[in-house]
C-alpha atoms as an extended CHARMM CRD file, in Angstrom:
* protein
*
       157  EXT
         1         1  UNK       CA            134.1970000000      130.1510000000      113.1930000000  PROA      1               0.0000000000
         2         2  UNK       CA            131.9770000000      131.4460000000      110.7210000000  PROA      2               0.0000000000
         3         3  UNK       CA            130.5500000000      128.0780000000      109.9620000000  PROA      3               0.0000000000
         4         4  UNK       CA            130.1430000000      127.6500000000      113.6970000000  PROA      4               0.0000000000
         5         5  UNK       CA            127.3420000000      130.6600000000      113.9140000000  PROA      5               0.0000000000
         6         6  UNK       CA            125.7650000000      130.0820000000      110.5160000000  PROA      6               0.0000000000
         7         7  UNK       CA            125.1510000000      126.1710000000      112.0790000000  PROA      7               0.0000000000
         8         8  UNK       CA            124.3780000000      127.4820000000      115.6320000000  PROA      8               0.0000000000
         9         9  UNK       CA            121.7770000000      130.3070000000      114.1030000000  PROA      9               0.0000000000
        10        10  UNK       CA            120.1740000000      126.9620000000      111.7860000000  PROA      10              0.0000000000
        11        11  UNK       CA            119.7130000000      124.8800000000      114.7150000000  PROA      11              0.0000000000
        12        12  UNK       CA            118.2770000000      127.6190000000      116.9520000000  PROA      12              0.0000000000
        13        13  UNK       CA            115.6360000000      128.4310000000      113.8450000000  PROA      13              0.0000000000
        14        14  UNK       CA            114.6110000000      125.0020000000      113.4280000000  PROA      14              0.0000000000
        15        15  UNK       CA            113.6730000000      124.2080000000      117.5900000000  PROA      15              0.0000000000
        16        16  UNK       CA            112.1110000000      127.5660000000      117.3240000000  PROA      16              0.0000000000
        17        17  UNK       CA            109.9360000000      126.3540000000      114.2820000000  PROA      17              0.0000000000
        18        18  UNK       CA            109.6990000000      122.8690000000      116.0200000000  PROA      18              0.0000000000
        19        19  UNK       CA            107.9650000000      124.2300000000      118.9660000000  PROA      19              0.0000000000
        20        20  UNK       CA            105.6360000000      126.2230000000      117.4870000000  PROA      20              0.0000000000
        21        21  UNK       CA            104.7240000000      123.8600000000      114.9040000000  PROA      21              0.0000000000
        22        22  UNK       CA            104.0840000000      121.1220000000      117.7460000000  PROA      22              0.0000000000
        23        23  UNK       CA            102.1800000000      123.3530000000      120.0740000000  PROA      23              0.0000000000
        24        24  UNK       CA             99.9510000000      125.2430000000      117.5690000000  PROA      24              0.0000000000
        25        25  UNK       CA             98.8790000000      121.4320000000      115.7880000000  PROA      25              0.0000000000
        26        26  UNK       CA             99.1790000000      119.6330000000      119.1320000000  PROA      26              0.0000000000
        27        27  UNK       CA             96.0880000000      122.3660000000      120.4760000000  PROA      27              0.0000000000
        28        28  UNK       CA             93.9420000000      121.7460000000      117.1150000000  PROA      28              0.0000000000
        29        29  UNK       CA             90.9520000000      123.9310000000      117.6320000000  PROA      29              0.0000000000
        30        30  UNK       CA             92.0580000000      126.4710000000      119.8480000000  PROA      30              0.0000000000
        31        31  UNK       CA             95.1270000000      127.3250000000      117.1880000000  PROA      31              0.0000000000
        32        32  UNK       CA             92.5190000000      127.8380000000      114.2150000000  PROA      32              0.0000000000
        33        33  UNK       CA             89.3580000000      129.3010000000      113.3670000000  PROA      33              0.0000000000
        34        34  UNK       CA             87.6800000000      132.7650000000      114.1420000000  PROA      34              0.0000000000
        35        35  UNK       CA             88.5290000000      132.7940000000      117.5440000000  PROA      35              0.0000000000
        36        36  UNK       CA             92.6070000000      131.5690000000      117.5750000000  PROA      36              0.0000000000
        37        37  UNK       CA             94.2070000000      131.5460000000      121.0000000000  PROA      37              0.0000000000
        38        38  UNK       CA             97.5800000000      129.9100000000      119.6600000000  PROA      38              0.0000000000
        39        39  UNK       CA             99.7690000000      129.1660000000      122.7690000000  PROA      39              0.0000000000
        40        40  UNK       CA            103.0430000000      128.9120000000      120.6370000000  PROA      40              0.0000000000
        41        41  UNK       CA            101.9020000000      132.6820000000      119.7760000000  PROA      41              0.0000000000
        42        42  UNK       CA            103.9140000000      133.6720000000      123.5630000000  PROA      42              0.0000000000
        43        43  UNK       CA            106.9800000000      132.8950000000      121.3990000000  PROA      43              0.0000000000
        44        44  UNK       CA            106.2370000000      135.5780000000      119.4340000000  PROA      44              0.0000000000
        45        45  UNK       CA            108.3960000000      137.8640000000      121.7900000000  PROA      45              0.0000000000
        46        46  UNK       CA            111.4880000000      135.5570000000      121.1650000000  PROA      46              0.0000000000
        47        47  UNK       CA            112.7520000000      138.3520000000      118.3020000000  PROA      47              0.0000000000
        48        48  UNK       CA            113.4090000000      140.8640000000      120.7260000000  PROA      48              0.0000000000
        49        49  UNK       CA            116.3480000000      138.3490000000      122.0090000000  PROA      49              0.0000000000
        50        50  UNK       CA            117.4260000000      136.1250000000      119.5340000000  PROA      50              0.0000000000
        51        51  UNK       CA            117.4960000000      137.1420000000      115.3500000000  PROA      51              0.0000000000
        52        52  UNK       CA            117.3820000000      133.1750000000      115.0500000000  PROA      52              0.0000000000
        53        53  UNK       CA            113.5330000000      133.5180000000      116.1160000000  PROA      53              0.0000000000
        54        54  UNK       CA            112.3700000000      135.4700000000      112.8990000000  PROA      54              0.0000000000
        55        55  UNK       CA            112.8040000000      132.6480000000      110.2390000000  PROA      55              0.0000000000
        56        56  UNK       CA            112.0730000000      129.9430000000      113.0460000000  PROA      56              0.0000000000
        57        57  UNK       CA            108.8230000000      131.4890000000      113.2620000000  PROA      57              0.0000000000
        58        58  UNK       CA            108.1040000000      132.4330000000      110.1110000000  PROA      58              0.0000000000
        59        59  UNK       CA            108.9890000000      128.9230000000      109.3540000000  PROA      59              0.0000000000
        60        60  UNK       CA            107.0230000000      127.7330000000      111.9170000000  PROA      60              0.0000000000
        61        61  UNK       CA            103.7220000000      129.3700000000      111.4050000000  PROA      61              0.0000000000
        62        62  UNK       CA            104.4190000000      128.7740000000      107.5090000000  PROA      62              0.0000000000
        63        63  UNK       CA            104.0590000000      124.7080000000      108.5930000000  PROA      63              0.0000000000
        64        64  UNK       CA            101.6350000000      125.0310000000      111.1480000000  PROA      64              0.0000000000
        65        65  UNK       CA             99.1150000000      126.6380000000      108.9210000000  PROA      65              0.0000000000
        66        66  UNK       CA             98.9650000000      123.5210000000      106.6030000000  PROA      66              0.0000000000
        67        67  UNK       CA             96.3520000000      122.3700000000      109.4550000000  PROA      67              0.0000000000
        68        68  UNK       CA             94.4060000000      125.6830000000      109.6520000000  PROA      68              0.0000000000
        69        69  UNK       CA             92.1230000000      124.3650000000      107.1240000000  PROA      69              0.0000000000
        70        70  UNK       CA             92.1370000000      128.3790000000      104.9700000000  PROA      70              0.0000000000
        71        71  UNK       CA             94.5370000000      126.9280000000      102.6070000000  PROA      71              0.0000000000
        72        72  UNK       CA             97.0590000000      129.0200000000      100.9020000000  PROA      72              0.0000000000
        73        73  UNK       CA             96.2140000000      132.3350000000      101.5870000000  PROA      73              0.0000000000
        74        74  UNK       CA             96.7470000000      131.0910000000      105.0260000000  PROA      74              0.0000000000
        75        75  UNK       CA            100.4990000000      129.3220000000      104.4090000000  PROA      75              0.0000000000
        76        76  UNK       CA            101.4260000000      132.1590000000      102.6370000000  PROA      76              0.0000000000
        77        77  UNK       CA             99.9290000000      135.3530000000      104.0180000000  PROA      77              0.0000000000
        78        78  UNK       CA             99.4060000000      133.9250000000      107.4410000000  PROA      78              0.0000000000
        79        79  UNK       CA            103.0820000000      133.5170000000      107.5940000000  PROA      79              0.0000000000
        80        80  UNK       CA            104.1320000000      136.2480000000      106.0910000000  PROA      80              0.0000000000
        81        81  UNK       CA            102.3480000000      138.4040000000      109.1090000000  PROA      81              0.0000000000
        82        82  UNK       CA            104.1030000000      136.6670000000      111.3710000000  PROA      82              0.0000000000
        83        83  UNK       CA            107.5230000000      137.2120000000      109.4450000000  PROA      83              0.0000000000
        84        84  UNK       CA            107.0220000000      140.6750000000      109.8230000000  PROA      84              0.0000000000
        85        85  UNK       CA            105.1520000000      140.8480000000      113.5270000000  PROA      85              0.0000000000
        86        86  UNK       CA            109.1840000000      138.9800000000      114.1220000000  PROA      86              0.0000000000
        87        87  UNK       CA            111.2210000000      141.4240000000      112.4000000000  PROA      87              0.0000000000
        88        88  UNK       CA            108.7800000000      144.7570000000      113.9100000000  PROA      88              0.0000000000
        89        89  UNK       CA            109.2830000000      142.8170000000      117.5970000000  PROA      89              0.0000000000
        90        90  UNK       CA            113.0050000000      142.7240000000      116.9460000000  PROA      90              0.0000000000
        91        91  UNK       CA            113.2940000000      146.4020000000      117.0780000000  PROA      91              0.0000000000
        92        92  UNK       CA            111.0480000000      147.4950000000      119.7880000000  PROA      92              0.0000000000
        93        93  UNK       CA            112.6590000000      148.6590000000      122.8570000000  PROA      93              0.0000000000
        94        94  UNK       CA            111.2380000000      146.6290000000      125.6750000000  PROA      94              0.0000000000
        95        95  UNK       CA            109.4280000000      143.5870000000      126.2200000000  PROA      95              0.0000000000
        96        96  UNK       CA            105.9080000000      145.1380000000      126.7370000000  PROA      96              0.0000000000
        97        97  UNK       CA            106.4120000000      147.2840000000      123.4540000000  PROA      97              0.0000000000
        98        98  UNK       CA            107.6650000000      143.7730000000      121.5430000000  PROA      98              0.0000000000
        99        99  UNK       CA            103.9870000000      142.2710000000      121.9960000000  PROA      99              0.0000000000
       100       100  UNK       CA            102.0330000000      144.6600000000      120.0180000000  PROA      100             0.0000000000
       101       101  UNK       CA            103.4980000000      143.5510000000      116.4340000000  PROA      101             0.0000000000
       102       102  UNK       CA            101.9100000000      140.3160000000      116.3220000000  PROA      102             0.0000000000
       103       103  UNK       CA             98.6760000000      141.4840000000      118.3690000000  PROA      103             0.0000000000
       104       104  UNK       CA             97.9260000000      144.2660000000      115.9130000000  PROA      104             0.0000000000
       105       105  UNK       CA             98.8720000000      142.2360000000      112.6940000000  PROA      105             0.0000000000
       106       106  UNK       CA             97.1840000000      139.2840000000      113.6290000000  PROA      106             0.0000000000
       107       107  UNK       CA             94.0110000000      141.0630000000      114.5600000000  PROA      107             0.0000000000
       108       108  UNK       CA             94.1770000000      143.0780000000      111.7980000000  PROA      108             0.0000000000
       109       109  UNK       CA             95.8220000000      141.2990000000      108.5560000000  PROA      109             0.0000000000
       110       110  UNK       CA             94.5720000000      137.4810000000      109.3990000000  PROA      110             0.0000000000
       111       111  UNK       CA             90.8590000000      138.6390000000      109.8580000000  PROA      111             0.0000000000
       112       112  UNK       CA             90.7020000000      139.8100000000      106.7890000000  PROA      112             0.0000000000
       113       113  UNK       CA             90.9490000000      136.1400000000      105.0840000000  PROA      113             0.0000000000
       114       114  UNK       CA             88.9620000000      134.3680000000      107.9270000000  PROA      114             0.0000000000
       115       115  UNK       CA             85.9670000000      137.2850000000      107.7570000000  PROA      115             0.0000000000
       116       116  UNK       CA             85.6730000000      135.8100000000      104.2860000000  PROA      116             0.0000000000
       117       117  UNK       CA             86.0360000000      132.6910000000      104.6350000000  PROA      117             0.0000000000
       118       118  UNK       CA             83.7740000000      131.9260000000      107.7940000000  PROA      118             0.0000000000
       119       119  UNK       CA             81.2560000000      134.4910000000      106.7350000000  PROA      119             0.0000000000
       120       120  UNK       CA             81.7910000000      136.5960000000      110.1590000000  PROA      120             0.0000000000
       121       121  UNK       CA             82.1470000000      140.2570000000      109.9370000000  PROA      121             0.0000000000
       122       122  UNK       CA             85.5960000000      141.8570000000      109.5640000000  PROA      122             0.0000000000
       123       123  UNK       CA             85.1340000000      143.8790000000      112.4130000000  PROA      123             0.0000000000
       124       124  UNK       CA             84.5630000000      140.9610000000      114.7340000000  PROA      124             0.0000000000
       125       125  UNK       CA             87.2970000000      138.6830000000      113.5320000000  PROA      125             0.0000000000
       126       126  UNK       CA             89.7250000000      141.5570000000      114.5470000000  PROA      126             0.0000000000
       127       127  UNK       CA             88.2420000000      141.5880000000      117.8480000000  PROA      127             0.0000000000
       128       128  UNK       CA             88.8350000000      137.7760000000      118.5640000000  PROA      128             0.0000000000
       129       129  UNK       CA             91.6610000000      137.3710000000      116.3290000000  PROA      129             0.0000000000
       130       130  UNK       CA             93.0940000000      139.9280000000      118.2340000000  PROA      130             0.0000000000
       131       131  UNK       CA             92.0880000000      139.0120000000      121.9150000000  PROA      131             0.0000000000
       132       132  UNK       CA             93.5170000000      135.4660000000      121.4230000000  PROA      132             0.0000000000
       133       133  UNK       CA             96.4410000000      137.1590000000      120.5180000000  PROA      133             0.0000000000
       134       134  UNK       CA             96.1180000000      139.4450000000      123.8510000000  PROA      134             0.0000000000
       135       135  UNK       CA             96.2160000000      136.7750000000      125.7380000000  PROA      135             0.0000000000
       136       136  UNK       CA             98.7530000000      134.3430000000      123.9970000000  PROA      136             0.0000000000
       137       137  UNK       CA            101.3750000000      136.6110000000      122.5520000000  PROA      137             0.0000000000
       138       138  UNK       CA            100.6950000000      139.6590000000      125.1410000000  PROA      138             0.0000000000
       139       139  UNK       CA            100.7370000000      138.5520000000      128.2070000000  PROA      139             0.0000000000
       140       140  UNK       CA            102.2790000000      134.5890000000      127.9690000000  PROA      140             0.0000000000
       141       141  UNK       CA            104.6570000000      135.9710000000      125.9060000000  PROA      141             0.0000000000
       142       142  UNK       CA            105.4970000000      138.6790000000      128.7900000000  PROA      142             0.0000000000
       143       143  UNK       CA            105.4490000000      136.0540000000      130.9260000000  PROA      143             0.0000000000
       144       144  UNK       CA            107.9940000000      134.0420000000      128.4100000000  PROA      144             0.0000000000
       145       145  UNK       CA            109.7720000000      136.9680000000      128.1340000000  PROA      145             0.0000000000
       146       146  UNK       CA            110.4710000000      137.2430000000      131.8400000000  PROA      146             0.0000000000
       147       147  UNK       CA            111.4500000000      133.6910000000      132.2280000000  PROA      147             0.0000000000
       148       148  UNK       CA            113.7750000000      134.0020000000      129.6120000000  PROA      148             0.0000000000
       149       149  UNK       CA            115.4670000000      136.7640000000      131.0610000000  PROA      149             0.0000000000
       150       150  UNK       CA            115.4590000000      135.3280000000      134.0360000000  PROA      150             0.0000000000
       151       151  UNK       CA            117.2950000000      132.0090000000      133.2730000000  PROA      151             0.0000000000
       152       152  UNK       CA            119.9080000000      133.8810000000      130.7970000000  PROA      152             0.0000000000
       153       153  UNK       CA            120.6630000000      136.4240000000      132.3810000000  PROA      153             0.0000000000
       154       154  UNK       CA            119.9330000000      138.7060000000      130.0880000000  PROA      154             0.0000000000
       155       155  UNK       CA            117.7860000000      141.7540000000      130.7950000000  PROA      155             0.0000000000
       156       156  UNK       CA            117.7370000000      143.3090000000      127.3160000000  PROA      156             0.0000000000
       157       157  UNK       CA            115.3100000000      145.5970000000      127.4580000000  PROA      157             0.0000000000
């Protein structure tokens, strides 16, 4: 039985990573640069349902970012926001509470590489970093959320 979950949890990681890897490269441009409206971002949200979603995205991210063009600091650090914009989601009580991890760390941590690296102010990377994020992981993933809920049956918070 034990084996059954470990395989179950695997398999649930890896479609997780799958999609977001496919529809953050698949959108090129819009998933990268100073202004990042990454649609796989409303999946963000997936945490507050299902533990499986934290290393799936955090694995995800970690192989979408090979295309961001910022290198390493962007596999590593990039990812590593979104690891723990996963595990904050995961214990937030509601659904409109579980978007404001990855809007704030986004905005916040990720601008910090990009300022220097595209030459725009800090300041103003937050504010697009973060209003992609608004949009993507705010209110699609709200909008996920809801869907999600809907189909399972399962009105967690």
């Amino acid at each position: 039985m034990e084996k059954r979950y470990n395989t179950k949890f695997l398999i649930k990681s890896g479609v997780i990573a799958a999609i977001y890897v496919v529809l953050t490269i698949i959108l090129g441009d819009l998933s990268y640069g100073p202004v990042q409206a990454r649609i796989s971002e409303a999946m963000t949200i997936l945490p507050l349902y299902e533990a499986a979603a934290i290393p799936g995205l955090f694995i995800g991210c970690a192989i979408a970012n090979f295309a961001s063009g910022y290198g390493l600091v962007d596999i590593v650090f990039g990812s590593l926001t979104t690891l723990a914009a996963a595990y904050l989601t995961s214990k937030m009580p509601n659904k409109y509470l579980a978007v404001l991890p990855p809007i704030l760390l986004n905005a916040f941590i990720v601008s910090i590489w990009v300022s220097k690296i595209t030459k725009i102010p800090y300041i103003v990377n937050v504010g697009t970093i973060g209003f992609g994020e608004f949009l993507t992981a705010g209110i699609l993933g709200v909008i996920l959320a809801s869907v999600f809920e809907r189909v399972t049956k399962k009105d967690m918070r």
